[in-house]
Structures are given as C-alpha cells and as structure tokens.
KOLBAGU-32212 format. One record per atom (N, C-alpha, C): residue number from 1; atom name; x, y, z. Coordinates in steps of 0.2 Angstrom, whole numbers. Atoms other than C-alpha are relative to their C-alpha. Last residue first. Layout:
N
<miro NUM 'CA' <X Y Z>>
...
END
This chain:
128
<miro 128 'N' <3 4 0>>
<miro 128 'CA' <-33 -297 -36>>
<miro 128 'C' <-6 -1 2>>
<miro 127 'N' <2 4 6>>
<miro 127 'CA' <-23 -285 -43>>
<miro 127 'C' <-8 -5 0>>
<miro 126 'N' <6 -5 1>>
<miro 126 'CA' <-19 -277 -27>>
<miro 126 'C' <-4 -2 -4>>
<miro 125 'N' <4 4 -3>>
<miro 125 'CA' <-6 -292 -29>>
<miro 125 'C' <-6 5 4>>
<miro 124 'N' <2 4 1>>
<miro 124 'CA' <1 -284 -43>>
<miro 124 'C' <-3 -4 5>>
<miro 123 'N' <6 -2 4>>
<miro 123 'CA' <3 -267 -36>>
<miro 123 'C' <-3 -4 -4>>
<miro 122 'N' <7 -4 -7>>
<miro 122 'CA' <14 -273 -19>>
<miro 122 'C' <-6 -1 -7>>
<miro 121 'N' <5 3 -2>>
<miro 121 'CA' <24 -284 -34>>
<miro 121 'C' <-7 1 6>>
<miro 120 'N' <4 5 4>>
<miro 120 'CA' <26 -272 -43>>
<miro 120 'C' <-1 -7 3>>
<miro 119 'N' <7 -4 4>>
<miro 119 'CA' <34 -260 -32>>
<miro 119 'C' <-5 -5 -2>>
<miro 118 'N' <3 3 -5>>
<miro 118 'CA' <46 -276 -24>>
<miro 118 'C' <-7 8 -1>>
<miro 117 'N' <3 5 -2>>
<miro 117 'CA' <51 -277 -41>>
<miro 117 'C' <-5 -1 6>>
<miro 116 'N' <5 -1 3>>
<miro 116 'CA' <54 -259 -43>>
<miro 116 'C' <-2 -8 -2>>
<miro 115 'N' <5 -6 -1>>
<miro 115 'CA' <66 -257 -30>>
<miro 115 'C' <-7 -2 -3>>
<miro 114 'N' <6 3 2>>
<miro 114 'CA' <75 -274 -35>>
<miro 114 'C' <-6 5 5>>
<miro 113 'N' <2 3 7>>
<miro 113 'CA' <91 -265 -39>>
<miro 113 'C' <-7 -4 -1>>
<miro 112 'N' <1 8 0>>
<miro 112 'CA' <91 -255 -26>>
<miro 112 'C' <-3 -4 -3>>
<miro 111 'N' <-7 2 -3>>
<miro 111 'CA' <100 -237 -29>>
<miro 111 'C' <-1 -7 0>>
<miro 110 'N' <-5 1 6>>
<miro 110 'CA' <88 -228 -39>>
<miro 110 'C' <4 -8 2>>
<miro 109 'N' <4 0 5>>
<miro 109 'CA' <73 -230 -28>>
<miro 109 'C' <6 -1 -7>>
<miro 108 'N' <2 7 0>>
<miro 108 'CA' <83 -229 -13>>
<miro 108 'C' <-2 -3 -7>>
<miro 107 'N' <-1 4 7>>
<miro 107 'CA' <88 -212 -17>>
<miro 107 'C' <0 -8 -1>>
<miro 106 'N' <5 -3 2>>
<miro 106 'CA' <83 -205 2>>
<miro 106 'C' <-3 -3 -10>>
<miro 105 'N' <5 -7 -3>>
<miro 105 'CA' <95 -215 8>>
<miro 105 'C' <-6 1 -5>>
<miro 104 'N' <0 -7 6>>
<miro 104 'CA' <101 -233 8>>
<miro 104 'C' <-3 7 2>>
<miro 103 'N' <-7 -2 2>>
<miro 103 'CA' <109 -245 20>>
<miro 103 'C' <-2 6 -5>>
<miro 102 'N' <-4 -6 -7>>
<miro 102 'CA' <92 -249 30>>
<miro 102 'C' <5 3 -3>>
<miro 101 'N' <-8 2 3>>
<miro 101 'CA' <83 -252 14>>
<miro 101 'C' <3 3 3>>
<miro 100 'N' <-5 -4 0>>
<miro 100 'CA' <66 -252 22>>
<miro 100 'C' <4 -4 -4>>
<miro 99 'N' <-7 2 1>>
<miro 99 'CA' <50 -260 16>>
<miro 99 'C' <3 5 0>>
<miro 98 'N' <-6 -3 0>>
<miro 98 'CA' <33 -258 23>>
<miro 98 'C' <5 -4 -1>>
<miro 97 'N' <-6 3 0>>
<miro 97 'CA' <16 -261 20>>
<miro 97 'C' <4 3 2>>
<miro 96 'N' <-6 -4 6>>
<miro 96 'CA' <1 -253 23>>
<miro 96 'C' <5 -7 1>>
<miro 95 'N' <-1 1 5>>
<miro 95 'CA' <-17 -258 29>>
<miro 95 'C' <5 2 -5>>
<miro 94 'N' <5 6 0>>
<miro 94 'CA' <-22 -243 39>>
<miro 94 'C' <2 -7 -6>>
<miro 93 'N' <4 1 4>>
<miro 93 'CA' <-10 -230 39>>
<miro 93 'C' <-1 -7 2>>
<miro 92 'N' <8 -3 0>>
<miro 92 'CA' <-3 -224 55>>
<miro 92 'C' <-3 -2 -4>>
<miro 91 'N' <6 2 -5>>
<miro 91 'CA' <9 -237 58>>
<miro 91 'C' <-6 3 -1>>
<miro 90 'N' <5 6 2>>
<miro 90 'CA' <17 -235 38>>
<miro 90 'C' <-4 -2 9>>
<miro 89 'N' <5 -1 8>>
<miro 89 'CA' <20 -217 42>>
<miro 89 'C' <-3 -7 -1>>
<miro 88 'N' <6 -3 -3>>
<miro 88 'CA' <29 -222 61>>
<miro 88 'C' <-5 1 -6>>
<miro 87 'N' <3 5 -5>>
<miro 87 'CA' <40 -235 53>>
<miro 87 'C' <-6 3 3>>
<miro 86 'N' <7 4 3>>
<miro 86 'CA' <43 -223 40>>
<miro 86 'C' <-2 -4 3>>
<miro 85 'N' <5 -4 3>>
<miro 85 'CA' <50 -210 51>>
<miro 85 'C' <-4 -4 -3>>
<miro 84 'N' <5 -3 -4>>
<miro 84 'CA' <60 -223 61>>
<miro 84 'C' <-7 6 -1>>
<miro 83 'N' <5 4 -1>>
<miro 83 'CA' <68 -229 47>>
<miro 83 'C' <-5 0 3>>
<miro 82 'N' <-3 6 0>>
<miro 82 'CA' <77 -213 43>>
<miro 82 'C' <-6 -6 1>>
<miro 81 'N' <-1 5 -7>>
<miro 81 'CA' <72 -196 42>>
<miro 81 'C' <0 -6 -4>>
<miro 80 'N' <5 1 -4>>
<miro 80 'CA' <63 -186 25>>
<miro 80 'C' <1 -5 7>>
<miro 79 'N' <7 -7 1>>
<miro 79 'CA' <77 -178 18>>
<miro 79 'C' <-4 -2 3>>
<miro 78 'N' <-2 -7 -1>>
<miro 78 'CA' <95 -188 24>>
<miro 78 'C' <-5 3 0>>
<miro 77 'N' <5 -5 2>>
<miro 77 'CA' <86 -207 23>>
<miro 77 'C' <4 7 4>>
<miro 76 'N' <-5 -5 0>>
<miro 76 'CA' <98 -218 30>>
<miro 76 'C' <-3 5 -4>>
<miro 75 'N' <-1 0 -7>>
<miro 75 'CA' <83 -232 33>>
<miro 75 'C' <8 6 0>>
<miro 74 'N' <-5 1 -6>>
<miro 74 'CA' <79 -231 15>>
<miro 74 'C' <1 2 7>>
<miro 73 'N' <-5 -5 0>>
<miro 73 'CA' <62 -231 6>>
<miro 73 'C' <6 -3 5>>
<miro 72 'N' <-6 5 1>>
<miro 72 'CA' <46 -241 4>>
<miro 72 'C' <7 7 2>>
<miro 71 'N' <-6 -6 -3>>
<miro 71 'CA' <31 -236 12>>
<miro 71 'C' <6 -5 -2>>
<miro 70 'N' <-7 2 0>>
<miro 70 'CA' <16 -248 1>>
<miro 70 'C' <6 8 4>>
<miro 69 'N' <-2 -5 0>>
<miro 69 'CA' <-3 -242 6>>
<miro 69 'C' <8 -3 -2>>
<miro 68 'N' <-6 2 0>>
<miro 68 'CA' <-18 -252 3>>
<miro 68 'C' <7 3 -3>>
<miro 67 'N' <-5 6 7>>
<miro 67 'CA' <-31 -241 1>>
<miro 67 'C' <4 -3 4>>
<miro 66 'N' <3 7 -3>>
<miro 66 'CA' <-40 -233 21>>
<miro 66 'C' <3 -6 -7>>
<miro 65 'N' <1 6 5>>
<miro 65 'CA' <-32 -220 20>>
<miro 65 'C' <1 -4 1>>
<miro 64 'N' <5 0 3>>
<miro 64 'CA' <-39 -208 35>>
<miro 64 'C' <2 -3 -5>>
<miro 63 'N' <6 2 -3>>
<miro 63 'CA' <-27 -210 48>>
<miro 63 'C' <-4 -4 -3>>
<miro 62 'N' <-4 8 0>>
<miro 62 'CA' <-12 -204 37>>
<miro 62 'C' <-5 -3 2>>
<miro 61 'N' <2 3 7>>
<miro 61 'CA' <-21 -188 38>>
<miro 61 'C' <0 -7 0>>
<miro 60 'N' <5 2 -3>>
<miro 60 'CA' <-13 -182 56>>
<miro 60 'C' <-7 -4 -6>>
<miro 59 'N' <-1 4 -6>>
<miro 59 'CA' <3 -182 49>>
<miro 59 'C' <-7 -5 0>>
<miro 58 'N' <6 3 0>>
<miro 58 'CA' <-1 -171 34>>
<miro 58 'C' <0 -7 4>>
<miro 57 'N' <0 9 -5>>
<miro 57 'CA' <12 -161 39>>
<miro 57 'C' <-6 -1 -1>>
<miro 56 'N' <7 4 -1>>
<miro 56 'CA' <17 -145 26>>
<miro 56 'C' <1 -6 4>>
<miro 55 'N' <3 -1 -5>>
<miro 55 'CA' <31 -134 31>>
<miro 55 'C' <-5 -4 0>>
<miro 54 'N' <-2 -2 -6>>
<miro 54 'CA' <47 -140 24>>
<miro 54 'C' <-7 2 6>>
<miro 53 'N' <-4 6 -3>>
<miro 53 'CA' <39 -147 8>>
<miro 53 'C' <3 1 7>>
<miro 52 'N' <6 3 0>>
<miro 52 'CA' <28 -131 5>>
<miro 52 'C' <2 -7 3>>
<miro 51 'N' <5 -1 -3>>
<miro 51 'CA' <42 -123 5>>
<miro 51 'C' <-6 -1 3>>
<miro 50 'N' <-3 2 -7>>
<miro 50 'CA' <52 -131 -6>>
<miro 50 'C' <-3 1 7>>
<miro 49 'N' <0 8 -2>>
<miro 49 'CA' <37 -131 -18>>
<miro 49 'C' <5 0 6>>
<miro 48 'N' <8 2 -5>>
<miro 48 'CA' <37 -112 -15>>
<miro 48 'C' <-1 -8 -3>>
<miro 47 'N' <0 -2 -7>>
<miro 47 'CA' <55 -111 -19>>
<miro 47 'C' <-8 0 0>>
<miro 46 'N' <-5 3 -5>>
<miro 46 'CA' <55 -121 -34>>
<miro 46 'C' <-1 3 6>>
<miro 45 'N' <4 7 2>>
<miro 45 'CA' <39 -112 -44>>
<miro 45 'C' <3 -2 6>>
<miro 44 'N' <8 -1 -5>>
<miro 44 'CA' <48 -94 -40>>
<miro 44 'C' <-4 -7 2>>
<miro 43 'N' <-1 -1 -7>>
<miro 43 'CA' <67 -101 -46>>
<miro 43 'C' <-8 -1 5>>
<miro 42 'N' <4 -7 0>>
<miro 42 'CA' <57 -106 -62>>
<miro 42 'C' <3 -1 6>>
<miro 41 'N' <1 -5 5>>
<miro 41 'CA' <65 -122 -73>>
<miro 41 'C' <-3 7 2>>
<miro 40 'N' <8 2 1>>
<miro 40 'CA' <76 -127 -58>>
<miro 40 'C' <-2 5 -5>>
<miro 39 'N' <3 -7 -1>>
<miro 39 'CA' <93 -129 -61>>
<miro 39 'C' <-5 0 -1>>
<miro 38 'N' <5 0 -8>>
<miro 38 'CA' <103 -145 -61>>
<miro 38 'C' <-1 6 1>>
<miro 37 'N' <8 0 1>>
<miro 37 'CA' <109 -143 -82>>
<miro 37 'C' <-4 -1 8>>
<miro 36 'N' <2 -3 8>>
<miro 36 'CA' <127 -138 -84>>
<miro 36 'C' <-8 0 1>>
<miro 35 'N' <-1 -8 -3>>
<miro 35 'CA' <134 -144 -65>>
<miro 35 'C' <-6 5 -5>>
<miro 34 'N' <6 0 -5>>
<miro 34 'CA' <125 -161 -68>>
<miro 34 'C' <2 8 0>>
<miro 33 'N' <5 0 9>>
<miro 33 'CA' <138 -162 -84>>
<miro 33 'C' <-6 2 5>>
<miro 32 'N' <-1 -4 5>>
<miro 32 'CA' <153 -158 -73>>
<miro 32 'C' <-5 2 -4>>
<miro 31 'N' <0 -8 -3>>
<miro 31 'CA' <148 -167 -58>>
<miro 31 'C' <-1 4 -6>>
<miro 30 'N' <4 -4 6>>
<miro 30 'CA' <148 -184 -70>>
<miro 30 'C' <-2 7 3>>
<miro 29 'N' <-3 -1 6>>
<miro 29 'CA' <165 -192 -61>>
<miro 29 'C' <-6 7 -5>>
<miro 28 'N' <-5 -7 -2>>
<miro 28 'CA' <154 -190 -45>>
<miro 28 'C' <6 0 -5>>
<miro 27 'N' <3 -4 3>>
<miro 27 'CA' <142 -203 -50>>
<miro 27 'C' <5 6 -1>>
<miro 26 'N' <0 1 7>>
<miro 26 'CA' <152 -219 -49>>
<miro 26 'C' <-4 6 -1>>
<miro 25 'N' <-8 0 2>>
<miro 25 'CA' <160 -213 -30>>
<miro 25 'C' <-3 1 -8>>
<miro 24 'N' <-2 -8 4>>
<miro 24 'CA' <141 -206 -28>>
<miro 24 'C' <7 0 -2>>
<miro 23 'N' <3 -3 8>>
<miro 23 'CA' <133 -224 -27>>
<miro 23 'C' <4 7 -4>>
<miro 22 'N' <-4 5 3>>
<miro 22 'CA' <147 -232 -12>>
<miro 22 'C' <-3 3 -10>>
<miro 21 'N' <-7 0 3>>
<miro 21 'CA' <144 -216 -3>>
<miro 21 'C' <2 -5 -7>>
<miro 20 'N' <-3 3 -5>>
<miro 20 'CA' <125 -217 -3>>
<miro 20 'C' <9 2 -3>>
<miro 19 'N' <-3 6 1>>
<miro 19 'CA' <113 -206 -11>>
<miro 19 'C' <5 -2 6>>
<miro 18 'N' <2 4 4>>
<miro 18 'CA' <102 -192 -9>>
<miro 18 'C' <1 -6 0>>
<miro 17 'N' <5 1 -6>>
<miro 17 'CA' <110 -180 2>>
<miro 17 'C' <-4 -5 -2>>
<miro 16 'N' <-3 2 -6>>
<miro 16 'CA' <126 -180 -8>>
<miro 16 'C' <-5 -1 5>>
<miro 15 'N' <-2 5 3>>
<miro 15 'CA' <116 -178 -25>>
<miro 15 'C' <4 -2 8>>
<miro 14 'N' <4 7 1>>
<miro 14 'CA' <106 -166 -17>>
<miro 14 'C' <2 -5 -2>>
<miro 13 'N' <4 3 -8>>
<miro 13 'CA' <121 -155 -13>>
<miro 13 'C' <-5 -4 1>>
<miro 12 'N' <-6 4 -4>>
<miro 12 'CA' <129 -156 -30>>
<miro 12 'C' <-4 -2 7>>
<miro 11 'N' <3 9 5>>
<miro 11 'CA' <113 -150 -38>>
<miro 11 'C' <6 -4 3>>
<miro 10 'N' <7 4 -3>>
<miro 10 'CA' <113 -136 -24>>
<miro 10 'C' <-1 -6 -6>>
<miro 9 'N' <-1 3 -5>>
<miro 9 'CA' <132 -131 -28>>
<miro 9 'C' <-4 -4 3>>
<miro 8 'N' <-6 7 3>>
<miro 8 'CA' <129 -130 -48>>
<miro 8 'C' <2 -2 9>>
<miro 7 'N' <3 7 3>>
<miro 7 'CA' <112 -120 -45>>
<miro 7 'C' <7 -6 2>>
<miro 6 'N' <-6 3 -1>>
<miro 6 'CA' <120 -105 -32>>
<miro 6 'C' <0 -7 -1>>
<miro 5 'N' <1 1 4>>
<miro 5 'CA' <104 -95 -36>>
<miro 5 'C' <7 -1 -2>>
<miro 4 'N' <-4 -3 3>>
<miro 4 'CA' <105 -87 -20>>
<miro 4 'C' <3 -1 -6>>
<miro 3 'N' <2 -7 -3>>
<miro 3 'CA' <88 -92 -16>>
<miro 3 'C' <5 3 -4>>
<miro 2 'N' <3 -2 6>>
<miro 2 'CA' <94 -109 -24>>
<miro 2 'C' <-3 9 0>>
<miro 1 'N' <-4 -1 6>>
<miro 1 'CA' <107 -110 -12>>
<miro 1 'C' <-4 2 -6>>
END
C-alpha cells in the first residue's frame, strides 16, 4: 500500500492488524482523522525499515543476551505470531521473563490496562 502510496488504506490496515475487535469498535469512529495524518514522513526511509523488518532474523542472537530480558505481548499477535513466537523468543534467552495477553494482539501495549505496571515492575526489580 505504501509502495503505491495508498496511505489512508495502510493506516487503516494497521489499525486492524493491531488491535482487537472490542478496541477498534471505540477507534473506528476516528478513521477520518487517522486518514489525514497516517503517512510515513519519507516513503524511502519507511520502505527500507519495512524491509529490514520482513527480512531481518536475529533468531540465532537471542543466545547471547545474557541481561534480564522481559517478552511481553499478545497471544493474538497479527505481525510478529502469537504466543508460540514469544514463548520460543523468551526460551532462547537466558534469564527472561514472559507475559502473554492471550486475547490481544500486536497493540497489547495500548490495550492492557496494567501493560505498564507489569513493565515497571520487571525494571523495578532489576533495581535491586
């Protein structure tokens, strides 16, 4: 979409791959306003990050850090797989956590209300 610089259907389209039903009924009134400003500031820039996201795998990395690691995300994850993705991500690392939110997707982060509680508390108990 962005290739063909089809912004107002590709801001739409993240927003559906993103979230949950129950989040995009309350968002999906503000289409209108998203339509006017979801557009990347440099087609060029945006396409080769897409790119770079589609083909890079640091799989075999995960390995090597050795910090304490938090994997938090949804279990309905559209962009990067579901639970099973991050269950494999936090096996590989040494010293990780994890929390899913089987019911959400990729916009966890927005969507669960004690997202950034259970942040803060991973990065307050590193603290110590």
């Amino acid at each position: 979409m962005v290739v063909d610089e089809q912004y107002e259907e590709f801001a739409i389209d993240m927003q559906e791959k993103n979230f949950t039903e129950n989040y995009l009924k309350r968002i999906r009134p503000f289409y209108w306003a998203l339509k006017r400003i979801g557009h990347p500031q440099s087609k060029e820039r945006f396409l080769i990050q897409a790119e770079s996201c589609i083909t890079h795998d640091a799989y075999e990395e995960l390995s090597k850090i050795s910090c304490p690691t938090l994997v938090i995300g949804g279990g309905a994850d559209k962009i990067v797989g579901g639970a099973e993705v991050q269950q494999e991500m936090a096996g590989a690392i040494k010293r990780s956590k994890l929390h899913i939110y089987p019911d959400l997707g990729h916009g966890a982060f927005v969507e669960a209300k004690d997202f950034n509680n259970h942040l803060y508390s991973f990065l307050a108990s590193r603290e110590k």
